[in-house]
PyMOL CGO cylinders between C-alpha atoms (Angstrom):
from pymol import cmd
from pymol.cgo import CYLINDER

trace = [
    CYLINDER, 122.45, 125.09, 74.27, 120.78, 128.83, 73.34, 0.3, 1, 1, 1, 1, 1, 1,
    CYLINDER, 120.78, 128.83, 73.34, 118.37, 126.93, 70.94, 0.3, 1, 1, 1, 1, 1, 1,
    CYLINDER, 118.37, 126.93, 70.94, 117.36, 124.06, 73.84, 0.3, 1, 1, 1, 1, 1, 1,
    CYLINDER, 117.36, 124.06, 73.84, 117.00, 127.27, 76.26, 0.3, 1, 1, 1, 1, 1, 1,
    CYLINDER, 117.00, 127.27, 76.26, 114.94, 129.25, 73.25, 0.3, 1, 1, 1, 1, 1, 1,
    CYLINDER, 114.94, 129.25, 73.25, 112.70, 126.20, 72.83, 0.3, 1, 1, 1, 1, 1, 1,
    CYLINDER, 112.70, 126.20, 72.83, 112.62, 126.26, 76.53, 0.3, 1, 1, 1, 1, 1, 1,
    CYLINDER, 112.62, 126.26, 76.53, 111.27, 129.26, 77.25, 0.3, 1, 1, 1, 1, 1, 1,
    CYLINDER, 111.27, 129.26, 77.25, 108.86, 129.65, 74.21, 0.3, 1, 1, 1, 1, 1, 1,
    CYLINDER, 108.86, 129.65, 74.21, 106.55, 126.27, 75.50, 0.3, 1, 1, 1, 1, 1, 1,
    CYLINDER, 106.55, 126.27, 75.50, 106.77, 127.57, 78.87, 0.3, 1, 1, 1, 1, 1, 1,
    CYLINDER, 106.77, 127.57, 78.87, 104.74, 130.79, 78.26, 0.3, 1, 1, 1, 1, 1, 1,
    CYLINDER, 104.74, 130.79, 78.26, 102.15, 128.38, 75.79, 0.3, 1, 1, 1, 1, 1, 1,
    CYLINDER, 102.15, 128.38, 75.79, 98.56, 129.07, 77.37, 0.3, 1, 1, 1, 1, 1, 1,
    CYLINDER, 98.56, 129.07, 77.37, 96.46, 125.72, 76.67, 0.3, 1, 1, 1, 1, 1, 1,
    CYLINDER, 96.46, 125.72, 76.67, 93.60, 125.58, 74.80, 0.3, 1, 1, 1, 1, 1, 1,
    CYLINDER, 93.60, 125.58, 74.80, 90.08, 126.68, 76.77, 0.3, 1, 1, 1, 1, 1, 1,
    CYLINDER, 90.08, 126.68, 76.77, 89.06, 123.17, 76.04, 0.3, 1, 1, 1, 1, 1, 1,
    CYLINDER, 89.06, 123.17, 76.04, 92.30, 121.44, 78.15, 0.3, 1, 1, 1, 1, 1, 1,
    CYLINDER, 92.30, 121.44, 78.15, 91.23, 120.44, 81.37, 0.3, 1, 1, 1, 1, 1, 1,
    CYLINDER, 91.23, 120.44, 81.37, 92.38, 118.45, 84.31, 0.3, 1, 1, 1, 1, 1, 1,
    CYLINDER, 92.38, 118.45, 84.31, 90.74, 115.19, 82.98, 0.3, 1, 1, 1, 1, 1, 1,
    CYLINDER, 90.74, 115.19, 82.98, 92.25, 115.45, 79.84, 0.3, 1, 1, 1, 1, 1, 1,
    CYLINDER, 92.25, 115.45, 79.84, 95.73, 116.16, 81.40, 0.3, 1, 1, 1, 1, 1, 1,
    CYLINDER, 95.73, 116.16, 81.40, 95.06, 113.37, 83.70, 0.3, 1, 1, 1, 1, 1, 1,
    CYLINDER, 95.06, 113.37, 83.70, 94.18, 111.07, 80.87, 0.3, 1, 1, 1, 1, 1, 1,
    CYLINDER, 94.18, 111.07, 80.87, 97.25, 112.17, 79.15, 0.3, 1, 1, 1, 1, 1, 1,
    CYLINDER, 97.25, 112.17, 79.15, 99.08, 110.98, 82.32, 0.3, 1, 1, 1, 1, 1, 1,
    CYLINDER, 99.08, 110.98, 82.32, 97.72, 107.76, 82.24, 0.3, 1, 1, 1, 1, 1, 1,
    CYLINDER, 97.72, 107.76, 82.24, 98.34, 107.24, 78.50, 0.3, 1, 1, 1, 1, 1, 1,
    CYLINDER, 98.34, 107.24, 78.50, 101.94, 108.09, 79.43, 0.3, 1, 1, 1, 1, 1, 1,
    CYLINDER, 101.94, 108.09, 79.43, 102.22, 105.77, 82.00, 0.3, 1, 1, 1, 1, 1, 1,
    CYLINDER, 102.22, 105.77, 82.00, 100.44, 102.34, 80.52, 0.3, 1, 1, 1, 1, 1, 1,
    CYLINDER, 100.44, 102.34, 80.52, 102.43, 103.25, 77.41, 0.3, 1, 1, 1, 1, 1, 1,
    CYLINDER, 102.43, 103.25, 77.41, 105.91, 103.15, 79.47, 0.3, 1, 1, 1, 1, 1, 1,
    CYLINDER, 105.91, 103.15, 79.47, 104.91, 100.04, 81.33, 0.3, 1, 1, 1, 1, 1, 1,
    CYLINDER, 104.91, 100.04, 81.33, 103.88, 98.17, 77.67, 0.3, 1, 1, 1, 1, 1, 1,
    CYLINDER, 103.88, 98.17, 77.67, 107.13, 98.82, 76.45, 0.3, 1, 1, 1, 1, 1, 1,
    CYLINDER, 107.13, 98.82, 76.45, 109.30, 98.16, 79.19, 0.3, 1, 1, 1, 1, 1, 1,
    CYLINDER, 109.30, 98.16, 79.19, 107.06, 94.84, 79.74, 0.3, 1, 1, 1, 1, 1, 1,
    CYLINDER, 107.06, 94.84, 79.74, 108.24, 94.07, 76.11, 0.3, 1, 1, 1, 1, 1, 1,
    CYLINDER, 108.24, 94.07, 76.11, 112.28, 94.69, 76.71, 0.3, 1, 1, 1, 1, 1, 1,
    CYLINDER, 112.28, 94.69, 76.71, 112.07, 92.53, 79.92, 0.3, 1, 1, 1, 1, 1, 1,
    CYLINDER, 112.07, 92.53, 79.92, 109.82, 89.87, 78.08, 0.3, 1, 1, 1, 1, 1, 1,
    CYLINDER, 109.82, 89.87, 78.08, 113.09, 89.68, 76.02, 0.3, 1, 1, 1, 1, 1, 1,
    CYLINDER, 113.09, 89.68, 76.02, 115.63, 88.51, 78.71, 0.3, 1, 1, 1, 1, 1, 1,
    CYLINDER, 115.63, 88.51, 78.71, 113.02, 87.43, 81.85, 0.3, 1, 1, 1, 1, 1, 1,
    CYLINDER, 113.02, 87.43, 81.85, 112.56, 83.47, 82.14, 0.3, 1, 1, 1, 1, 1, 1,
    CYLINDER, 112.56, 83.47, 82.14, 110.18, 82.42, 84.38, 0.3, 1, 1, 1, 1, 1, 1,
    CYLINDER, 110.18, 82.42, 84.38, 111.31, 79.39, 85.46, 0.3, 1, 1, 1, 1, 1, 1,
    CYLINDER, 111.31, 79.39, 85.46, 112.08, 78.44, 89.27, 0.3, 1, 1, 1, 1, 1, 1,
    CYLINDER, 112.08, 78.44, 89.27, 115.53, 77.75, 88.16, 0.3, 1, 1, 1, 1, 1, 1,
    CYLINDER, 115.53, 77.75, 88.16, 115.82, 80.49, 85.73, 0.3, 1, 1, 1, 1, 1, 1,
    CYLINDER, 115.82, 80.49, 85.73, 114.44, 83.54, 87.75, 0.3, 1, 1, 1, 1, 1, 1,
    CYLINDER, 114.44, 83.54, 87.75, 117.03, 84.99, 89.69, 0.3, 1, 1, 1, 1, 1, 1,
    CYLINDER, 117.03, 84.99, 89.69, 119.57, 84.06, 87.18, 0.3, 1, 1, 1, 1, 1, 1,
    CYLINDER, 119.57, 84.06, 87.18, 118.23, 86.03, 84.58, 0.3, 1, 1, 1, 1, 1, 1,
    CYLINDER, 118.23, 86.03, 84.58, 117.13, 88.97, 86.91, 0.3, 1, 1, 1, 1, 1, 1,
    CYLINDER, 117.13, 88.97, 86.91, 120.53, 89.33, 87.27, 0.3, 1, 1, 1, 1, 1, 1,
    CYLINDER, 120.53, 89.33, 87.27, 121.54, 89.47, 84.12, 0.3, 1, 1, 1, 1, 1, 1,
    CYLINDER, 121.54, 89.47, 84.12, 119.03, 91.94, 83.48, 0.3, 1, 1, 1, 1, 1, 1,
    CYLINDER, 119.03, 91.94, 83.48, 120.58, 94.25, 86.19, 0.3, 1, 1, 1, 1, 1, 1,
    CYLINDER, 120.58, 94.25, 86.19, 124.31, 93.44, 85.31, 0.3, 1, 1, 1, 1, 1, 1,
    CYLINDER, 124.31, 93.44, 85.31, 124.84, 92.79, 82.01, 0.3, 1, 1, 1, 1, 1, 1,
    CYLINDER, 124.84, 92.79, 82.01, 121.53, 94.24, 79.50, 0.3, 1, 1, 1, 1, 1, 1,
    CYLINDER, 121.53, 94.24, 79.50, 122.77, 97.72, 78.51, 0.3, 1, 1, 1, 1, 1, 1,
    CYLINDER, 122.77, 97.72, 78.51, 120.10, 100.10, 80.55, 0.3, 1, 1, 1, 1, 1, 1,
    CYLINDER, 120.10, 100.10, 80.55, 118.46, 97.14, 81.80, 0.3, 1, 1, 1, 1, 1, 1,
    CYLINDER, 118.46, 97.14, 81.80, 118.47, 98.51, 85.36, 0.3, 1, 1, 1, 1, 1, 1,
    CYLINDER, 118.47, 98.51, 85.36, 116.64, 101.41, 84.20, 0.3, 1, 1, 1, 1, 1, 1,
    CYLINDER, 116.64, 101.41, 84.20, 114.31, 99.38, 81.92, 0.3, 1, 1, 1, 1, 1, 1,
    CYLINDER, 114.31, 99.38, 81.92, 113.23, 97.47, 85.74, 0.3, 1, 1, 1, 1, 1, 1,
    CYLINDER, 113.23, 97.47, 85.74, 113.32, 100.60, 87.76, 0.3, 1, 1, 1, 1, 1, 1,
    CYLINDER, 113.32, 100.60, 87.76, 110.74, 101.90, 85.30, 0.3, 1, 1, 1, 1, 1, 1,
    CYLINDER, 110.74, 101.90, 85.30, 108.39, 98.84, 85.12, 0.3, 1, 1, 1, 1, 1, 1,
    CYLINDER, 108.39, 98.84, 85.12, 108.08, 98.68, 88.79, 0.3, 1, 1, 1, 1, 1, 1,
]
cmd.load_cgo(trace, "trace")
Protein backbone atom coordinates (compact mmCIF):
# COMPACT_ATOMS: atom_id res chain seq x y z
CA UNK A 1 0.00 0.00 0.00
CA UNK A 2 3.14 2.74 0.45
CA UNK A 3 3.42 2.77 -3.43
CA UNK A 4 -0.72 3.31 -3.95
CA UNK A 5 -0.27 6.10 -1.07
CA UNK A 6 3.14 7.47 -2.99
CA UNK A 7 1.20 7.59 -6.26
CA UNK A 8 -1.43 9.14 -4.17
CA UNK A 9 0.04 11.92 -2.98
CA UNK A 10 2.34 12.81 -5.99
CA UNK A 11 -1.06 13.49 -8.51
CA UNK A 12 -2.58 15.27 -5.76
CA UNK A 13 -0.04 18.18 -5.62
CA UNK A 14 -0.08 18.06 -9.94
CA UNK A 15 -0.97 21.83 -10.89
CA UNK A 16 -2.91 21.58 -14.39
CA UNK A 17 -1.83 23.01 -17.32
CA UNK A 18 -2.71 27.08 -17.78
CA UNK A 19 -4.67 25.89 -20.73
CA UNK A 20 -7.19 23.36 -18.44
CA UNK A 21 -10.27 24.98 -17.81
CA UNK A 22 -13.69 24.28 -16.50
CA UNK A 23 -15.08 23.47 -20.03
CA UNK A 24 -12.55 21.18 -20.74
CA UNK A 25 -12.96 19.41 -17.31
CA UNK A 26 -16.59 19.50 -17.92
CA UNK A 27 -16.19 17.96 -21.32
CA UNK A 28 -14.00 15.41 -19.81
CA UNK A 29 -16.99 14.66 -17.51
CA UNK A 30 -19.25 14.13 -20.13
CA UNK A 31 -16.87 11.92 -22.16
CA UNK A 32 -16.73 9.89 -18.94
CA UNK A 33 -20.16 9.56 -18.55
CA UNK A 34 -21.58 8.71 -22.35
CA UNK A 35 -18.59 6.37 -22.40
CA UNK A 36 -19.92 4.42 -19.12
CA UNK A 37 -23.47 4.43 -20.36
CA UNK A 38 -22.19 2.89 -24.09
CA UNK A 39 -20.66 0.18 -22.43
CA UNK A 40 -22.96 -0.75 -19.88
CA UNK A 41 -25.79 -0.38 -22.74
CA UNK A 42 -23.62 -3.11 -24.49
CA UNK A 43 -23.38 -5.73 -21.31
CA UNK A 44 -27.20 -5.35 -20.78
CA UNK A 45 -27.85 -5.60 -24.66
CA UNK A 46 -26.29 -9.06 -23.90
CA UNK A 47 -28.88 -10.55 -21.43
CA UNK A 48 -32.05 -7.79 -21.84
CA UNK A 49 -35.02 -9.22 -24.09
CA UNK A 50 -37.51 -6.98 -24.86
CA UNK A 51 -40.31 -8.91 -25.18
CA UNK A 52 -43.67 -8.45 -23.05
CA UNK A 53 -43.13 -11.93 -21.91
CA UNK A 54 -39.47 -11.80 -21.64
CA UNK A 55 -38.90 -8.44 -19.70
CA UNK A 56 -39.14 -9.01 -16.20
CA UNK A 57 -37.81 -12.43 -16.56
CA UNK A 58 -34.66 -11.46 -17.81
CA UNK A 59 -34.38 -8.27 -15.58
CA UNK A 60 -34.18 -10.61 -13.07
CA UNK A 61 -31.75 -12.58 -14.17
CA UNK A 62 -29.74 -9.68 -14.75
CA UNK A 63 -30.00 -8.70 -11.00
CA UNK A 64 -29.70 -12.36 -9.63
CA UNK A 65 -27.74 -14.39 -11.53
CA UNK A 66 -25.13 -12.09 -14.23
CA UNK A 67 -21.93 -11.77 -12.15
CA UNK A 68 -21.93 -7.74 -11.36
CA UNK A 69 -24.97 -7.39 -13.26
CA UNK A 70 -26.60 -5.33 -10.49
CA UNK A 71 -23.87 -2.95 -10.71
CA UNK A 72 -23.77 -3.01 -14.55
CA UNK A 73 -27.90 -1.58 -14.08
CA UNK A 74 -27.20 0.66 -11.18
CA UNK A 75 -24.69 2.33 -13.48
CA UNK A 76 -26.82 2.63 -16.69
CA UNK A 77 -29.59 4.24 -14.88
Amino acid sequence: MPAIREFVDHQAHKRLPPHTGWLHIFGSLSLIAFGSQVITGILLLVYYRPTPQEAHKSIEFITGEVRFGWLYRQIHA
